[in-house]
N, C-alpha and C positions, 0 to 999 in steps of 0.2 A: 525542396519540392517546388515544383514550379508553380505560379501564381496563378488563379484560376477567377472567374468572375463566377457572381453569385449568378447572377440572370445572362444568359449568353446573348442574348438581344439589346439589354441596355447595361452597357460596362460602368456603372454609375459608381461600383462598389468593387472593389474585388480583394480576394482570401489567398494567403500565402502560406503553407501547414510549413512549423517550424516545431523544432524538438518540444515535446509536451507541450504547444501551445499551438497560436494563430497570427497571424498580423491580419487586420484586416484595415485597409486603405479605401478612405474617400476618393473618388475616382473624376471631378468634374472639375478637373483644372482652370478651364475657361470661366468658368463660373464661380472662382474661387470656392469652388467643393457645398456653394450653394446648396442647400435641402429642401428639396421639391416631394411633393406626395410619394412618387415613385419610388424614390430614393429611402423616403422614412421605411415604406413598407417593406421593403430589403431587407435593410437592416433589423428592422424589428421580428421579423421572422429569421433573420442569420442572429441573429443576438440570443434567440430564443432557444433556437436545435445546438450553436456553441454550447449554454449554459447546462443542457443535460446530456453533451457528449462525453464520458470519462474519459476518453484521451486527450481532451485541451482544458488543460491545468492554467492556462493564464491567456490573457488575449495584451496584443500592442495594438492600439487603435490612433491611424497617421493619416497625415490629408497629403495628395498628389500635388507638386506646385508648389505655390509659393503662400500659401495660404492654406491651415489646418480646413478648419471650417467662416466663413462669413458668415454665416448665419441663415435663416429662413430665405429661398426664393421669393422675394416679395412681389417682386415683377409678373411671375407664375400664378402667384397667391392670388392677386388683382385679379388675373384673370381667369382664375378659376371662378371665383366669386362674381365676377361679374356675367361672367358668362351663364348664371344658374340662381339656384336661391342662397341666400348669406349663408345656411347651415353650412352650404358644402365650405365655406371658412373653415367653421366650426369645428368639422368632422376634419378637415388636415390638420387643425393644433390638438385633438383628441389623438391622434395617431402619433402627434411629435412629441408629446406629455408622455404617453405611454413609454416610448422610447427613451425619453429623459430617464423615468420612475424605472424603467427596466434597469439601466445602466447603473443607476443610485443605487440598487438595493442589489447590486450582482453580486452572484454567488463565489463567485473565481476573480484573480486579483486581476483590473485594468489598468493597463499601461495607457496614457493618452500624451502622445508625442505633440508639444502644439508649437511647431519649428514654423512662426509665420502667423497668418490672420486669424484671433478669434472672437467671435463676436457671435450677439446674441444665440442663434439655434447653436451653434459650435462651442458656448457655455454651456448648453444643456446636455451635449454629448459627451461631456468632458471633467467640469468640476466638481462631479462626485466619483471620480476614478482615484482608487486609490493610489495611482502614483502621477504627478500632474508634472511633466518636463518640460521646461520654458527654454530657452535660446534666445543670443542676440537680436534674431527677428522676428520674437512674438513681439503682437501689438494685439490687445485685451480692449473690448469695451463690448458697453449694453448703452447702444442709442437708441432703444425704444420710442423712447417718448420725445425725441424732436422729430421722428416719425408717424405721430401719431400714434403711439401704440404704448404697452407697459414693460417692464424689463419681466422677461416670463422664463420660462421652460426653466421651472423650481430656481431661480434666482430670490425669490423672498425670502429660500429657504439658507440657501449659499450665501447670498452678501451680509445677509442678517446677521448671522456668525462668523461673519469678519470682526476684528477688534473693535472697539467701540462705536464709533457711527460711521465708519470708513464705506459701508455697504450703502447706508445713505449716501453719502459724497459719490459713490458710485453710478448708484442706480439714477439720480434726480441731474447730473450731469454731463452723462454718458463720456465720462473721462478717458482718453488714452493712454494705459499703462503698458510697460516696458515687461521683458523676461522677469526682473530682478525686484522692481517694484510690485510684482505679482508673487515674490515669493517671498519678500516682506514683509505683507499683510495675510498671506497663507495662502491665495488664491492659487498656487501654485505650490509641489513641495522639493522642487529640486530644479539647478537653475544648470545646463550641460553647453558647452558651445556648440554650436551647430557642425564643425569639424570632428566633432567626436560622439557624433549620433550613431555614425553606421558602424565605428567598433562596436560601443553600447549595445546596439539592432544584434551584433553579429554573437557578441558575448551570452547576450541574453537568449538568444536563439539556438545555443549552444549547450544547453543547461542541462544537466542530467534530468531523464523525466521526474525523479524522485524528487526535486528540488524544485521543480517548475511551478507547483503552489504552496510554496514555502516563503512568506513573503518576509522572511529575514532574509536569506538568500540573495532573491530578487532586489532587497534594498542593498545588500553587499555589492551587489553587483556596477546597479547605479551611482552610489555615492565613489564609484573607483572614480568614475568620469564627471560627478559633480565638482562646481566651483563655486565658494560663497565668498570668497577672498573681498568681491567689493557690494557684498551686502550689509550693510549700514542702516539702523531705526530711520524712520522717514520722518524728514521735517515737517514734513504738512499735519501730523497728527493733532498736535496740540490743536491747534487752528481749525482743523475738520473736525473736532471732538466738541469743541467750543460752540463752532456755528449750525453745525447738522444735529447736533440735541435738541435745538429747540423743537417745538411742539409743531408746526406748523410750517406750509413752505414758505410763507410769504413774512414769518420769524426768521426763519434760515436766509434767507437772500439779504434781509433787512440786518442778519450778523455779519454777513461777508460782508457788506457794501460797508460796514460801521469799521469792519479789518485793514479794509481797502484804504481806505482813506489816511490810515500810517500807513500800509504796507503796497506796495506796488508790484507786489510780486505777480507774475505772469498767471501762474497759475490760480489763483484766486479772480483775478480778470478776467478767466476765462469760462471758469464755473459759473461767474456772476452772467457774463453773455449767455453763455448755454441753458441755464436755467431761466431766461428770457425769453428766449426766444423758441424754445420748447413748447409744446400744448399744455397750458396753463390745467386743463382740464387731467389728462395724462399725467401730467408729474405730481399731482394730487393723490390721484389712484397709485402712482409707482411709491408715497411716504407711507401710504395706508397698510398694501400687500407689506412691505418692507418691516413697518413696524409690526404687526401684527403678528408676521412670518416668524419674529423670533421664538415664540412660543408652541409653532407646530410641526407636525413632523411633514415630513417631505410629499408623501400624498396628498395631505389638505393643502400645501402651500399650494402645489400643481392645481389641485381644483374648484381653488378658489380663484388661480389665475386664469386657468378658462374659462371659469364664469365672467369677468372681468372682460377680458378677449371676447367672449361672447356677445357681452353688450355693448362691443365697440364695431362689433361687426352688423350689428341689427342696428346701429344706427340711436339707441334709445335715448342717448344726451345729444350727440351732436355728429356731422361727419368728416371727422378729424381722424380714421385710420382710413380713412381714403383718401382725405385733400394732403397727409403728410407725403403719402407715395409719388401722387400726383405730382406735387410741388416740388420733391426732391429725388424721385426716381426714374417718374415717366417724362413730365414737360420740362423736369429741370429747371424751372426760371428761379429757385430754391426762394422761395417764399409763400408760404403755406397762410394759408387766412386762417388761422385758427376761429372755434366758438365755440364759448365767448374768448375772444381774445384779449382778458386780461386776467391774473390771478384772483383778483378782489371777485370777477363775477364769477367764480366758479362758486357756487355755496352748496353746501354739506346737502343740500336733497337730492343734488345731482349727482354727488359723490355714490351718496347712498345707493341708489340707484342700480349702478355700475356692481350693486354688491346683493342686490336683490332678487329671487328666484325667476329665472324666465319660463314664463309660460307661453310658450309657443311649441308644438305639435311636431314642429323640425327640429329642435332643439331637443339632445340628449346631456343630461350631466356627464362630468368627468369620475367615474367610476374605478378606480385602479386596487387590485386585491393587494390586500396589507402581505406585506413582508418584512422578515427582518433587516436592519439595516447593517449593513455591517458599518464597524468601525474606523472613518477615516477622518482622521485627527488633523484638520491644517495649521499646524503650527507656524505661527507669524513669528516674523523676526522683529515685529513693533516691540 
């Protein structure tokens, strides 16, 4: 069938009808498949009429380019906000949570193809799909918080349930990880080379409809073209298990820097910058959701994080989700004046704060109808 766009005025999104199922493709190449308001609301009304059509038994969800998803238009985001009152923030991460929690809790098996950039909103689109395909050129990260901002769209809920504190090591340093390193720690559950995507597309595409939500089937299918041949336990474990338990972030950096001093290794160098040079305020809030998140289910992690998000957008501690954009988006001169700018002044009232019910009149809670979740098992190769 021929490929069709959802909105015939902005091709931002468009649907391809394959045997018992859908492909549906990120469409904003230039923008590396970027997620801007208009684009959430697409999807989230195509996500919706999919899930109660009986003839599409499974969906493949793929980004156009060279890049799955990059994550939130922030540039966009800016400007919407500024151009109005903070809510309107508000109300696009109420629209993109949604879309998250929609995706998490689907009814029908998702395929999420992530051959190239994924990063923050393109987590949220993606790591509760039950089948998660990495390739040579995924590159994985949640740099929230050297942007000013928290690792969100239900990541409290995802990295939390990574092996040991590997979701801390994630989230508080905005690490770039590989296809195969993502399928290690589970963030991913099948590693394909990218020359062997479009048999995979085509096979899959091919499926008798009786078998198209049959997700033993479906997994027959992909594991023809999986390769784990150079997947290997990751050495960082011990070491990120060691220093990400601690209690506190300003514990944690104080353990790497103590590792540092035997070990030279690069990447522990690099966590220690990162986590520097990051919003001291931010990476605070990103241990809190993180710890917390392990204990709840994927709706409250979500809104708890827009509350969070919420008070970074009203400004209520300081304006560090607009001076990280600033600094690192719009003027580029990449150095962002944090405040307070040091970990020591961030102290717990302010934290609190950021966790406290907002009462302003624009402000709506995150509101999402319980469902059930279905079962997706990321099993690590730790």
């Amino acid at each position: 069938m021929a490929p069709s766009t959802f909105n015939k005025e902005e091709k931002m999104v468009t649907t391809e009808g394959i045997s018992g199922g859908m492909k549906v493709i990120l469409n904003r190449p230039r923008k590396l498949n970027a997620l801007n308001y208009e684009l959430i609301v697409q999807m989230l009304k195509m996500f919706e009429s999919h899930e109660n059509d009986p003839t599409i038994k499974f969906i493949i969800l793929k980004g156009n380019g060279k890049a799955f998803c990059a994550g939130g238009d922030v540039t966009s985001l800016m400007a919407l906000t500024n151009a109005g009152n903070w809510s309107f923030g508000a109300n696009f991460f109420r629209k993109q949570y949604s879309l998250d929690y929609l995706l998490g809790t689907y009814k029908k098996p998702l395929i999420a193809l992530l051959n190239g950039i994924v990063m923050g909103g393109g987590a949220g689109l993606s790591m509760n799909a039950a089948f998660r395909i990495v390739t040579e050129n995924t590159l994985f990260a949640m740099p929230e918080a050297s942007i000013g901002s928290v690792p969100d769209v239900g990541s409290s809920h995802f990295l939390s349930r990574l092996p040991g504190f590997f979701g801390e090591y994630v989230a508080l340093t905005g690490v770039r990880l590989n296809g195969l390193e993502m399928v290690e720690c589970g963030l991913a559950t099948h590693f394909v080379h990218s020359k062997d995507l479009a048999s995979m597309e085509d096979e899959l595409s091919m499926m008798a409809s009786a078998d198209a939500n049959n997700k033993t089937r479906i997994s027959e299918i992909i594991n023809k073209y999986a390769n784990e041949r150079n997947i290997n336990a990751n050495s960082r474990f011990e070491i990120i298990n060691k220093c990400f338990s601690k209690e506190t972030v300003e514990d944690i950096l104080s353990a790497l820097e103590n590792v540092a001093v035997e070990r030279h290794d690069k990447w522990i160098l690099d966590a220690i910058k990162s986590m520097k040079s990051t919003s001291p305020l931010c990476i605070k809030l990103a241990l809190k959701l993180i710890r917390e998140g392990r204990s709840q289910k994927l709706e409250h992690c979500l809104a708890r994080e827009h509350l969070v998000v919420s008070h970074l957008l009203l400004r209520t501690v300081n304006d560090d989700f607009y001076e990280g954009p600033r600094a690192m988006l719009i003027d580029k001169d990449k150095k962002p004046q944090w405040s307070p700018s040091k970990l020591e002044l961030v102290n717990e009232e302010m934290v609190s704060k950021c966790f406290s019910v907002i009462d302003d009149e624009d402000w709506q809670p995150l509101r999402l109808f319980r469902k059930s979740n279905p079962t997706h098992i990321a099993v690590s190769k730790i």
